[in-house]
C-alpha positions in Angstrom: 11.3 18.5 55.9 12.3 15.2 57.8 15.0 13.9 56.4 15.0 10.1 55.4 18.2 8.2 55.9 18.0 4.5 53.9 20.8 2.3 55.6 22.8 0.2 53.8 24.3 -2.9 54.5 25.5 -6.7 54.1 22.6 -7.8 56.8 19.6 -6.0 54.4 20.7 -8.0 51.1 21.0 -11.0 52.7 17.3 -10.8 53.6 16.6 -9.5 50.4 14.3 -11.3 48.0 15.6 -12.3 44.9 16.9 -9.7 42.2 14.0 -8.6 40.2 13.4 -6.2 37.2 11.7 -3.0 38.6 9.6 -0.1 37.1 11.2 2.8 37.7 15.0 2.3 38.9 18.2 3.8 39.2 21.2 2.1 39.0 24.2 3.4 41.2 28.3 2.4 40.8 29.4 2.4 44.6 33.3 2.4 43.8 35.4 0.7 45.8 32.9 -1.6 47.1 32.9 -3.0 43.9 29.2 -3.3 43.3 25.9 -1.4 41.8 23.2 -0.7 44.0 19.9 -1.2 42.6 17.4 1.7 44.2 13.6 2.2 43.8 13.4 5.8 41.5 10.2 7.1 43.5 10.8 6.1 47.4 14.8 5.6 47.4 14.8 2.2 49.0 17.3 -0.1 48.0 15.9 -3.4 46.3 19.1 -5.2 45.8 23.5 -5.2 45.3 25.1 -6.6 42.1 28.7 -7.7 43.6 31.7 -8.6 42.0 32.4 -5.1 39.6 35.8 -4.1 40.7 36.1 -0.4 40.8 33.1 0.1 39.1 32.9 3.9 37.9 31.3 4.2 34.9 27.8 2.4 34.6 25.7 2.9 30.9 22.3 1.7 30.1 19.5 2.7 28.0 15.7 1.8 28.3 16.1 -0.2 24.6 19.1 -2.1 26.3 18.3 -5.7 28.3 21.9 -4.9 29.6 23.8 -2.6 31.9 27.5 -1.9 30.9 29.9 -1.3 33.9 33.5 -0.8 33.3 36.3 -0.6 36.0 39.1 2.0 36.9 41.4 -0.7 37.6 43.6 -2.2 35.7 44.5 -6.2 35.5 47.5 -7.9 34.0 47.5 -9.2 31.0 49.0 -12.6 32.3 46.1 -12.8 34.4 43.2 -12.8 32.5 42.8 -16.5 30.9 42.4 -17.4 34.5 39.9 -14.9 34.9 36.6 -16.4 36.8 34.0 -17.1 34.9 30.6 -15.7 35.2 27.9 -18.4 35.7 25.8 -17.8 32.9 28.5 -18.1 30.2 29.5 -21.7 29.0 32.9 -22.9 29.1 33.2 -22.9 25.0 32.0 -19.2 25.0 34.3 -18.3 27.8 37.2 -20.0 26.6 36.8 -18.6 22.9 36.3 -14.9 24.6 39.6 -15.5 26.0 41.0 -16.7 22.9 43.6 -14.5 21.2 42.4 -12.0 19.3 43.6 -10.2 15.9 46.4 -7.9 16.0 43.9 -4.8 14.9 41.5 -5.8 17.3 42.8 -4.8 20.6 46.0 -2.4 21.2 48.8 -4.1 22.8 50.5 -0.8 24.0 47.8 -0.4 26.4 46.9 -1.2 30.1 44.2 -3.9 30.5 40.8 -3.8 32.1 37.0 -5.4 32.4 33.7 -4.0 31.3 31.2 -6.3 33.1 28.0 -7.1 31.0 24.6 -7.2 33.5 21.4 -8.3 32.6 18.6 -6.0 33.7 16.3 -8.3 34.6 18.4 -11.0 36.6 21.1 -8.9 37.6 24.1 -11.3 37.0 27.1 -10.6 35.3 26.7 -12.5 32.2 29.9 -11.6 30.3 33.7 -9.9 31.3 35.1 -7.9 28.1 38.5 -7.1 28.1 39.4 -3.7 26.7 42.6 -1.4 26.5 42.9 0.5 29.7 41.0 1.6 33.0 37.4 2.8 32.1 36.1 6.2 33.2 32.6 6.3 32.1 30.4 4.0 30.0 27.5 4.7 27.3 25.0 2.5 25.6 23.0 3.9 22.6 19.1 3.7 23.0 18.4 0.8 21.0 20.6 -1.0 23.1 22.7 -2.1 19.8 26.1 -0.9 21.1 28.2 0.8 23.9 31.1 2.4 24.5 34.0 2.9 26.7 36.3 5.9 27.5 40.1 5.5 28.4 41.7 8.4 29.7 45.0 7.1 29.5 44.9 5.9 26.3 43.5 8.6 24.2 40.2 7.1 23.4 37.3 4.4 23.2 36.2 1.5 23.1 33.3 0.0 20.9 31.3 -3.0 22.3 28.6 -4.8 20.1 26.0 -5.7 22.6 24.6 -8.3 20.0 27.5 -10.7 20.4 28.7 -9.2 23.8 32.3 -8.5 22.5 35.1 -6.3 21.7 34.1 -4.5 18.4 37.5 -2.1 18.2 39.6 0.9 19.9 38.4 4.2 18.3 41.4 7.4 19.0 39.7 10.5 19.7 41.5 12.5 21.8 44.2 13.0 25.2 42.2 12.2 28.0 38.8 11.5 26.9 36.1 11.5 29.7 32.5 11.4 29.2 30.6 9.5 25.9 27.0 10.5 25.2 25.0 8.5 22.0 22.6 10.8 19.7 19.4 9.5 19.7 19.1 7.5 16.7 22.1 5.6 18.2 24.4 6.6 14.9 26.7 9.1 16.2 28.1 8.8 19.9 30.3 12.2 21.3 33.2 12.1 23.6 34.4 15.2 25.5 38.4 15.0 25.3 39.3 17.1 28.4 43.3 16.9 27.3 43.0 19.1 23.7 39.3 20.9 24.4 37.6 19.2 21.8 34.2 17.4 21.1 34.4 14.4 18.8 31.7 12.5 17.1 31.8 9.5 16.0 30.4 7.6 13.4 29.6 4.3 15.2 28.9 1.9 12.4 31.9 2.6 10.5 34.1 3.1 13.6 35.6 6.2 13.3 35.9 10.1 14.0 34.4 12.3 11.9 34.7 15.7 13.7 36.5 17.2 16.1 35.7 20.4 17.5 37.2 22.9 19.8 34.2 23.9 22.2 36.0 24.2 25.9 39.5 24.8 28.1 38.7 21.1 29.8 35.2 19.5 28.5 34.0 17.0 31.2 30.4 15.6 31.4 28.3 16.2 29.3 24.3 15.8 28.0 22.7 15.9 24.7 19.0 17.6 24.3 15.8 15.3 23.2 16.3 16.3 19.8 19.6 16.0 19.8 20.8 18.9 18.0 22.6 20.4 20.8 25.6 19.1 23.8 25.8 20.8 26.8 28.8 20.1 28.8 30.9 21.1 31.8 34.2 23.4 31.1 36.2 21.7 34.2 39.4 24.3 33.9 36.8 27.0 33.1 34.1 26.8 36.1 31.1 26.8 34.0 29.1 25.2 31.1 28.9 25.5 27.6 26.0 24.9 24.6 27.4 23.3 21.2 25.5 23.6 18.0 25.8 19.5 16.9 25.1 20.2 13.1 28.2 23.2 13.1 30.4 22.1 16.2 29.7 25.5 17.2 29.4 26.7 20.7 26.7 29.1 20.6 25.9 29.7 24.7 28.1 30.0 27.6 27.0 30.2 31.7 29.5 31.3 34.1 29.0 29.4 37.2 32.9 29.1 38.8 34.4 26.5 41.3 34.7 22.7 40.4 31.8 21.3 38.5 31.4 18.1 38.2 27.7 16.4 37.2 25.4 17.3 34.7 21.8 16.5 33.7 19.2 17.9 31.6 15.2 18.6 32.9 12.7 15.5 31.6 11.0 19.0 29.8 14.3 20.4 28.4 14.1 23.6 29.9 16.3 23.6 32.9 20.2 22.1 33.3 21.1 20.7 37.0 25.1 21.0 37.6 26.7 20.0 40.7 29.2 22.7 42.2 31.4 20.4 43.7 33.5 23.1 44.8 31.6 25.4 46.0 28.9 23.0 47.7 26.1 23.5 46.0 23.3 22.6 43.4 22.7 24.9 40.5 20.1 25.3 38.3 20.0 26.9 34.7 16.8 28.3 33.1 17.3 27.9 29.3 14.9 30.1 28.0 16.2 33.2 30.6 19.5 32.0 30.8 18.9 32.6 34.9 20.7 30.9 37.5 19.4 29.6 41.2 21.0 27.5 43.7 21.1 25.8 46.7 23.3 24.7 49.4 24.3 20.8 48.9 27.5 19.8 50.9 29.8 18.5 51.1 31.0 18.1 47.5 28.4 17.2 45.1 29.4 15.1 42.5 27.6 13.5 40.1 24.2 13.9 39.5 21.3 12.5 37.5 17.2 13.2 36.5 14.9 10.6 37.7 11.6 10.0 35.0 9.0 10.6 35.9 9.4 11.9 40.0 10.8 15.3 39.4 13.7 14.6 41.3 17.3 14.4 41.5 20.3 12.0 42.4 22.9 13.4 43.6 26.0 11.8 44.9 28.8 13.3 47.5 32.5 13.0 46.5 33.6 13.2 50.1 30.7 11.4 51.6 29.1 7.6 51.6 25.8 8.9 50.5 23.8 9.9 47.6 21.3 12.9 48.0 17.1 12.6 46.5 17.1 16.4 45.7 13.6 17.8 44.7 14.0 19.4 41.2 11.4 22.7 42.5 12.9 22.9 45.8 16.7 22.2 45.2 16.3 20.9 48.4 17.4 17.8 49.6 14.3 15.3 50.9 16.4 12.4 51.6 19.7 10.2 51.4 20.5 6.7 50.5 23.6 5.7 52.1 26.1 3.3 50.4 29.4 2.2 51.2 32.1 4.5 49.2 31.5 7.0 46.7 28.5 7.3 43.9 29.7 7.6 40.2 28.1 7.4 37.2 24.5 6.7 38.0 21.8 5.3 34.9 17.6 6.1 35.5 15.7 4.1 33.7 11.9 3.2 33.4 
C-alpha cells in the first residue's frame, strides 16, 4: 500500500487557518518541541500546533472535558515562577492570586517544581499554568471532565487538579515511581500503576486518598481500564508481557507472555482485542481476549506509545527513535501512513 508521508513544519502553521474545534481528533505531545499537534483522526493531516508546553509528555483529555491537561518533564525553580508569563486569557487578579502563596498542606515543599498547562479544546490556548510538585510523566482527566490528575515519578505520587476552578486540589502518595493514571468510568476512582513496589492503587478522588493497593506486577507501566470498568490491563515493564486485574478483588486473574520492552497499550473500541507496542523487539502485537491468541507485525524502529482512534479502526503509533508517528490499520497491523513531527510522540488523547 502507498505509503503517505504528512510533512510537518513552521511554514504549514503559518498558513494555517485559525485553531478550530474538530470532529474526530487526536491530540499528540511532540516532546522537546514543546508543543501538541492537533491531527485529523480519519485522514492524518495536521490541522494545527499548540506552542509554548515545555517538555510536554503526558497529555489527558476526555470527551466530557472542554479542556486538555498537559504536564511537563521539566522542572522549574521555585524562585522563578511569580515571574512566570502569563497566559493571555487569564486576568492579572486571577494570575497574581494563582501565584499567591499557598497553604502549607497544599503543595509539598520537599519536592521539585513543574507546570501542567490547561488547554481549551476549542480555541487551543493555554488558558491557565498550575504548579505542582515535580516533573510530570503522564496526565489523566476523568470523563466528566470534573478532575485530573498528575503522576510524579520522583516524588512517589499524584497530583489532583479540580478542573472547575483550574487549580491545585492536593498531593496524593501512592507509591515509588508511579507512572501511568487511568479514571474508572463514573470518574470516582482513578488507578495508578507504581512501577517502583509492583502495585496498583485506587484512589478515591473525592475524598483524596488511597484506598487500595495491590500487588499485580514486577514493574506495572501503562495501562487501560475495560468499558465496564471492572478490569485493568497493564504492561509488566521488568516482566515483558501484560497482565489482567480483577478491579472489585485487586486480583490478577490473566497473564500474556509477550517478552522484550513494552511500552504502549490500548484496548479495541469492541473490547475484544489489546494493541501493545514491542518496543524492543520492533513490533505491533495484538491480543485476542476471548482465545487469548497472539499476532503481530513488524513496526520499527521502536514503537512506543500507541493509541485507538474512534470510530476509523485504526491505530496511532509513535516511534521512540524516530520523528514520526505511524496510522496502523487495526485488521492489517500494517502501517498505511506516517505523520511526521519534530521529536518524539508521547502520550497521545483521541477524542470525538
Amino acid at each position: 500500500m502507498k505509503r503517505l508521508e504528512l510533512l510537518v513544519g513552521a511554514s504549514v502553521f503559518a498558513l494555517a487557518a485559525p485553531f478550530a474545534a474538530l470532529a474526530g481528533t487526536v491530540y499528540i505531545p511532540d516532546g522537546n518541541a514543546n508543543s501538541v499537534l492537533v491531527v485529523e483522526s480519519e485522514t492524518g493531516e495536521v490541522k494545527s500546533r499548540i506552542d509554548g508546553l515545555e517538555a510536554v509528555h503526558g497529555l489527558g483529555g476526555a470527551p466530557g472535558s472542554e479542556y486538555l491537561v498537559a504536564g511537563s518533564f521539566t522542572e522549574i525553580d521555585r524562585e522563578d515562577t511569580g515571574q512566570m508569563d502569563k497566559p493571555k486569557s487569564v486576568s492579572k487578579a486571577d494570575h497574581a492570586a494563582h501565584h499567591a502563596k499557598k497553604p502549607s498542606d497544599a503543595m509539598p515543599d520537599n519536592m521539585g517544581l513543574s507546570l501542567v498547562s490547561i488547554i481549551d479544546r476549542k480555541t487551543g490556548e493555554i488558558v491557565r499554568r498550575i504548579e505542582v510538585p515535580g516533573a510530570v510523566h503522564h496526565t489523566a482527566v476523568s470523563p466528566d471532565g470534573r478532575y485530573a490528575v498528575a503522576t510524579h515519578p520522583a516524588g512517589g505520587g499524584v497530583s489532583l487538579i479540580d478542573l472547575e476552578t483550574l487549580s491545585f486540589k492536593g498531593f496524593i502518595a501512592t507509591g515509588p515511581m508511579p507512572n501511568y493514571a487511568v479514571f474508572a468510568p463514573d470518574g470516582k476512582s482513578v488507578y495508578v500503576s507504581n512501577s517502583g513496589n509492583g502495585t496498583l492503587s485506587q484512589i478515591d478522588v473525592e475524598e483524596g486518598f488511597v484506598t487500595r493497593n495491590a500487588r499485580i506486577a514486577e514493574a506495572p507501566e501503562h495501562l487501560v481500564l475495560n468499558g465496564e470498568g471492572s478490569a485493568a490491563f497493564v504492561i509488566d515493564g521488568d516482566a515483558g508481557g501484560v497482565v489482567r486485574v480483577d478491579l472489585q478483588s485487586g486480583k490478577v486473574t490473566d497473564k500474556w507472555q509477550i517478552g522484550g520492552e513494552l511500552h504502549g497499550i490500548d484496548l479495541s473500541e469492541r473490547g475484544d482485542t489489546l494493541f501493545v507496542a514491542g518496543q524492543g523487539s520492533d513490533r505491533l502485537v495484538a491480543i485476542d481476549l476471548a482465545s487469548e491468541e497472539q499476532r503481530s507485525a513488524p513496526l520499527a524502529p521502536a514503537p512506543y506509545h500507541l493509541t485507538v482512534v474512534p470510530g476509523t479502526g485504526k491505530l496511532f503509533v509513535s516511534s521512540r527513535e524516530e520523528p514520526k508517528v505511524w496510522i496502523v490499520d487495526q485488521a492489517t497491523m500494517k502501517a498505511e501512513g506516517e505523520i511526521k513531527i519534530e521529536d518524539v510522540g508521547h502520550q497521545m488523547v483521541a477524542l470525538p
